[in-house]
N, C-alpha and C positions, 0 to 999 in steps of 0.2 A: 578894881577889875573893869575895864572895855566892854561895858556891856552891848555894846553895837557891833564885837568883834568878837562874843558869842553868840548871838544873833547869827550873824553872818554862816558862822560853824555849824550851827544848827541847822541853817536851813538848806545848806550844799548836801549838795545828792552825792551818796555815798555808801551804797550796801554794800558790803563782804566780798571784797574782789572787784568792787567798781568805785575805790576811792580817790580817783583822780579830782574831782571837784574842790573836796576835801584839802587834798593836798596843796590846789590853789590859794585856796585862802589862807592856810597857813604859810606858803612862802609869803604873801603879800603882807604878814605883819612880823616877818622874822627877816627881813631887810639886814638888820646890821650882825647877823650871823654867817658863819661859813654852813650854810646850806648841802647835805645829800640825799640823795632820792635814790632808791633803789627797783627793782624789777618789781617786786611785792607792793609797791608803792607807801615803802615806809619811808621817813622822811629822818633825817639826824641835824639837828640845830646845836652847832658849837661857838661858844665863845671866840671870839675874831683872834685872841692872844692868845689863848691855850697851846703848851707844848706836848702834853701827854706827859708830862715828869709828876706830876701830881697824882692821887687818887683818886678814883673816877665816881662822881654821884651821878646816874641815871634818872633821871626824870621821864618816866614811862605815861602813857594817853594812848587809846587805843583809838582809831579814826574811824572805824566804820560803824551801821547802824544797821539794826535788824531791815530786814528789807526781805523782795519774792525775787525769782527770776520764772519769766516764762518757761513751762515746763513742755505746752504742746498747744498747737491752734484746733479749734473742734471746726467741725463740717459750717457750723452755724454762725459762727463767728468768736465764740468765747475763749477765753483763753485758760486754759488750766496751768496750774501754777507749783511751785515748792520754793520753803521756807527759807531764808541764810536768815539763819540765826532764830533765839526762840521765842517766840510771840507763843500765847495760848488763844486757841480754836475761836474759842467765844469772843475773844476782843474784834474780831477780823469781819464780820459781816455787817455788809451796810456801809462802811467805810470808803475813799477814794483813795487813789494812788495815784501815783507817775510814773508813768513807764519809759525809757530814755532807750529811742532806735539806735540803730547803730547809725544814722545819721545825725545822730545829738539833738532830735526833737524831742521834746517832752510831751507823753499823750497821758491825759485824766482818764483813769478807768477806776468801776465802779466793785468793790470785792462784790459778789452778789449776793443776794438774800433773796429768798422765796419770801412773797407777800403770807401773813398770817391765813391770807384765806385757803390756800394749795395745802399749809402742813399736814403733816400728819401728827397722831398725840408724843411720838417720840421725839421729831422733831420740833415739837414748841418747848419740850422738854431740853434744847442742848443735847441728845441724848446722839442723835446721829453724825455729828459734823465730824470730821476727814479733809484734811487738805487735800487728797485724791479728787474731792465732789467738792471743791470751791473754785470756783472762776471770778476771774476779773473781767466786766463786761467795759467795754468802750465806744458802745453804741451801733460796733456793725453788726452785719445780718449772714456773713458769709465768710468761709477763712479768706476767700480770695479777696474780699474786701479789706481785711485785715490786713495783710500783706501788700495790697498792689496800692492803698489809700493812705491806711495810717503807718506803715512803713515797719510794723509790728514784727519780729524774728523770733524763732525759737531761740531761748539765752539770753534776750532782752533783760536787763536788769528794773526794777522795782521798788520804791521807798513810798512809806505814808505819805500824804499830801499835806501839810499843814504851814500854817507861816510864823516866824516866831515873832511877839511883841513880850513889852515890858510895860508894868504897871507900876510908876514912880511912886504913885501914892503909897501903897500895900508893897512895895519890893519884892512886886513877884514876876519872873521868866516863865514865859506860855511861850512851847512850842514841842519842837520833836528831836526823839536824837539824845537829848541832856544823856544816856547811855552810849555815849561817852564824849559828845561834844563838848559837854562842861571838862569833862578832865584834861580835854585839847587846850578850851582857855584858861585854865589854871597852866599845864606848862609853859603857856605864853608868858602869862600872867608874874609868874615865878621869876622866871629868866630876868624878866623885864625890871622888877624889886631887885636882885642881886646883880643886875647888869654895874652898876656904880662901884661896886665892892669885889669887882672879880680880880682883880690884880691883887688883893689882900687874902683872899679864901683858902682854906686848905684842900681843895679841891676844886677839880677840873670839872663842866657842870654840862652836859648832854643829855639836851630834850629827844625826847624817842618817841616820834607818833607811830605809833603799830598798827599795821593792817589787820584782818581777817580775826578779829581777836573773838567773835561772836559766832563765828565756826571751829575752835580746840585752839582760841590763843596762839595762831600759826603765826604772828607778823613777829611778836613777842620772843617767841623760840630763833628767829634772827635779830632781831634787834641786839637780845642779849648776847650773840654771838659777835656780832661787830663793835658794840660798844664795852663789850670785858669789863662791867661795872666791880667795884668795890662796894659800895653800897647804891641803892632805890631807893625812889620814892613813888610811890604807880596813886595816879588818880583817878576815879570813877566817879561815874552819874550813880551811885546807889541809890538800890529803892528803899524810900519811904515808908515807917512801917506805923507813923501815929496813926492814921484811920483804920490799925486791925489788931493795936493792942491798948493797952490801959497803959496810960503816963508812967507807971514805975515798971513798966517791962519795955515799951518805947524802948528801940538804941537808933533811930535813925527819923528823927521829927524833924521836918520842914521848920526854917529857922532856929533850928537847935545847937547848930552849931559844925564845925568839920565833923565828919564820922572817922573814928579812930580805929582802923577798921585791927582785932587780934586774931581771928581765927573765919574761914569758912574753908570750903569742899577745898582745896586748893592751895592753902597754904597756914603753916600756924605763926605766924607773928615773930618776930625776935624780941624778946622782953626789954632787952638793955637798949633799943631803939625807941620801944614802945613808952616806956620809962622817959629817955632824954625828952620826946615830943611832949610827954605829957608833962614834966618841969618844965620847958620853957612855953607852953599854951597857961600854966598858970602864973609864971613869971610875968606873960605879957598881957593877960589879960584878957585871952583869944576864948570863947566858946567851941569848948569841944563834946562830942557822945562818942562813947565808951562802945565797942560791939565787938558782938560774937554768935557768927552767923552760922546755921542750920543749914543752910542752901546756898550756893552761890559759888563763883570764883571771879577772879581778877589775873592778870600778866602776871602780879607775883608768883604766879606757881612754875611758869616759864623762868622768870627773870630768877628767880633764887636757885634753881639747881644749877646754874652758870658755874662752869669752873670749879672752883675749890668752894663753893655755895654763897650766895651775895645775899646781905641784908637785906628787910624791906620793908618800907613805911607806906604800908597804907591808907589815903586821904579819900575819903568818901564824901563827895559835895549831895545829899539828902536832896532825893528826886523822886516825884509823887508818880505813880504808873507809866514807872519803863517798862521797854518791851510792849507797851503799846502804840499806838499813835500817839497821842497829848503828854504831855509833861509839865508839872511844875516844878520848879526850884526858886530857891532865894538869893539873890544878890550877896546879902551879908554871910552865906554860907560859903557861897562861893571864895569869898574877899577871906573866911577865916581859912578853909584851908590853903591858898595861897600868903596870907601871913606865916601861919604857919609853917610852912613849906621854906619859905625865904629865912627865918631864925632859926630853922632845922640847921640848911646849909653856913648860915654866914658865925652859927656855933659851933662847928666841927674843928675838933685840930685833933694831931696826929693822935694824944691819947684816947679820945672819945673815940674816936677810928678803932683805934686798939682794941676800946673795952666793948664796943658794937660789935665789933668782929669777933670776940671771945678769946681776943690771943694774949689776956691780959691774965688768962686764966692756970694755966702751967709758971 
């Protein structure tokens, strides 16, 4: 894994309907593909020799990241705001952002916090907070200030401020985004291992970076329509769950390995997929966890009612507090579910097709 070219992913500015940045960085390392970019700002990465006679694996990343959009300028300067995508209440105050004009500047604004001295007992309590009553301060004093200086618009788009680095020693990524910038650099990632072996494959292999996936999985619901997959593979920044459960309930620890993801809100796993990945992660050696989530969703739930219904492997690269600002993830999690991902595909022929698909079954 290019860890300087998820880095990069990370830190392009990109909420929910403002993933043009995104998009740049990704053509810039997908060079020797047939490249398309649509209205949504999804992106489709195809092998340069691909005819479409083959059967089609999807490789699904969803490109955008929770973020705010200005919702209204007040008399005094602040700016009130609403969510793309879901952050909880309490992570949000005190924090900075970047708010991008529509002249492509970037302004530092502050979410605000009432000093402890003002609260009142329910307020120190968490007990009041409403994104209706949260502002993002930027230091003026007046909306007109706001507008005629720092260039600030109602619909102004919003992302946490952070910058990403990497700790060689500990192999750990610090930064923002890992929901779902890391699943960006694994389709890279992916491609990039199977680029050598693409003339030999049983399958045609289309990266799909998907928009808006953090507002109802919209970018997903076209992807799948233009790419008519056969089988998926959709990757996620999943959250991290060893700092809130005991090691033998753990299914998503920081350096534990790909998250294999069977079952959340959204989608139930295919067995006979779920089965091949897991023989050949033990064939090869690869660190995998095992899950089965309570809460959550991924594109799968999009990408599988496609059509006559499409497989789908879900690779969960273990990310310490998404949905917030900060993120950690691990290098070697990342590298296992793109091993993985690369032996998924370059093991496929037409009967494991068959028995994936179920039509081995009659």
């Amino acid at each position: 894994m290019d860890i300087e070219m998820f880095g990069k992913l990370s830190d392009a500015f990109g909420p929910s309907g403002f993933e043009e940045d995104v998009v740049r960085v990704i053509a810039s390392y997908c060079g020797k593909y047939r490249l398309e970019h649509d209205a949504m700002h999804n992106v489709y990465a195809r092998m340069p020799e691909d005819t479409g006679n083959r059967p089609v694996i999807q490789l699904d990343a969803h490109s955008d990241e929770c973020g705010f959009m200005v919702q209204c300028i007040h008399d005094n300067g602040c700016l009130g705001i609403l969510m793309l995508g879901g952050f909880h209440l309490t992570n949000l105050p005190a924090h900075t952002v970047r708010i991008r004009t529509r002249a492509g500047k970037l302004v530092r604004g502050i979410i605000m916090s009432k000093p402890v001295h003002f609260m009142t007992a329910k307020e120190k309590a968490g007990q009041d907070l409403a994104i209706e009553t949260m502002y993002v301060d930027v230091g003026a004093t007046s909306r007109e200030e706001v507008e005629r200086d720092f260039g600030i618009s109602i619909g102004d788009p919003m992302v946490p401020e952070v910058s990403f680095s990497y700790d060689k020693e500990h192999d750990l990524c610090f930064g923002k985004a890992f929901d779902n910038r890391a699943g960006c650099a694994c389709i890279i990632d992916t491609m990039e291992k199977v680029y050598a072996d693409r003339a030999k494959l049983a399958v045609d292999v289309v990266g799909a970076f998907a928009a808006q996936e953090e507002v109802g999985m919209r970018g997903a619901t076209v992807t799948a329509q233009v790419v008519k997959p056969d089988l998926a593979i959709v990757f996620e920044g999943s959250p991290s769950d060893d700092f809130f459960f005991g090691a033998g309930q753990t299914q998503g620890a920081v350096k534990g390995g790909v998250q294999i993801r069977r079952m959340d809100n959204s989608y139930i796993s295919n067995p006979a997929f779920m089965e091949y990945a897991e023989e050949l992660a033990k064939q090869f050696g690869i660190r995998f966890q095992e899950t089965v989530r309570r809460g959550g969703s991924t594109n799968a739930g999009k990408i599988s009612l496609t059509g006559k219904a499409v497989p789908v492997l879900v690779l969960g690269v273990p990310s310490r507090y998404v949905h917030s600002h900060y993120n950690f993830c691990s290098g070697a999690d990342l590298e296992a579910a793109t091993d993985l991902a690369a032996h998924v595909i370059r093991g496929l022929d037409a009967e494991r097709i068959r028995h994936i698909c179920r039509q081995d079954i009659l």
